[in-house]
Residue, then its C-alpha position, 0 to 999 in steps of 0.5 A: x148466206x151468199x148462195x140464198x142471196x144469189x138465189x133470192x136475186x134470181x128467182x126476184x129478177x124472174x119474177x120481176x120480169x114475168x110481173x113487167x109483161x103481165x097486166x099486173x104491172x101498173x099496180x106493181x111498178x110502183x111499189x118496186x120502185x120504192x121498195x128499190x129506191x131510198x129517196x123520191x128522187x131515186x124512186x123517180x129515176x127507178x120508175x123510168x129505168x123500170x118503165x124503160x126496162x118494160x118497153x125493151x123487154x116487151x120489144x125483145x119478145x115481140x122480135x122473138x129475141x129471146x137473147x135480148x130479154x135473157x140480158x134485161x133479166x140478168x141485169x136485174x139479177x145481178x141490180x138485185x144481188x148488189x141490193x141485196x148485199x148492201x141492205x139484207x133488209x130487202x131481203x123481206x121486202x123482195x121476197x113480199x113481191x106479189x107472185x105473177x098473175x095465174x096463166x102468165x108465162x114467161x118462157x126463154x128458149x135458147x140454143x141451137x136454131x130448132x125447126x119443129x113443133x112447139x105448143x105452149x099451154x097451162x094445162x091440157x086436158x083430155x088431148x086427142x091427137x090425130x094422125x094421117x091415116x096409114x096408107x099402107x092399111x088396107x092394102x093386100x099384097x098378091 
């Protein structure tokens, strides 16, 4: 039971995260608050923690550090793993959580510091690639 907890925290504080950096998130935060929350107090308290939470995580995307987002979706993993060990009734209610918006994408790239091209899309279709032509064709040796 431990592994599906853990599992279930995880893939929750994922889309936690991609739901909080979507245009979905207003109509959402609410409902996440009380979902975590016991009281109207606690709820209050939840939406500023999960508002505060937002405004770091948009910041750490817009400086591209990618390190600093990683750690606000650890600490709601690891929030929603204690919350799900004290009340498995979440257990419904997370899994409820509506599936982020289609085209919204949450990438973290860590590792090594790469130089390179990166392209990022939903879908890509019917691609034509170009490359400089060889300067070599055409040429005739003597």
């Amino acid at each position: 039971m431990e592994a599906e907890l853990i599992a279930l925290a995880t893939s929750g504080a994922t889309t936690l995260i991609t739901l909080m950096i979507s245009d979905a998130w207003t109509q959402v935060k609410g409902r996440v608050a009380h979902m975590l929350g016991r009281d109207d107090d606690e709820q209050d308290d939840l939406l500023h923690e999960l508002d505060a939470s937002r405004a770091a995580l948009l910041h750490a995307l817009e400086r591209g550090d990618g390190t600093r987002a990683a750690t606000i979706e650890a600490e709601w993993r690891a929030r929603l793993l204690l919350l799900l060990q004290s009340d498995p009734s979440l257990v419904e209610e997370l899994q409820s959580l509506p599936a982020p918006p289609e085209g919204t994408v949450y990438n973290h790239i860590s590792g090594r510091v790469q130089s390179g091209l990166v392209i990022q899309a939903g879908r890509i279709e019917g691609s034509t690639f170009h490359a400089p032509p060889d300067e070599r064709a055409g040429r005739t040796e003597v």
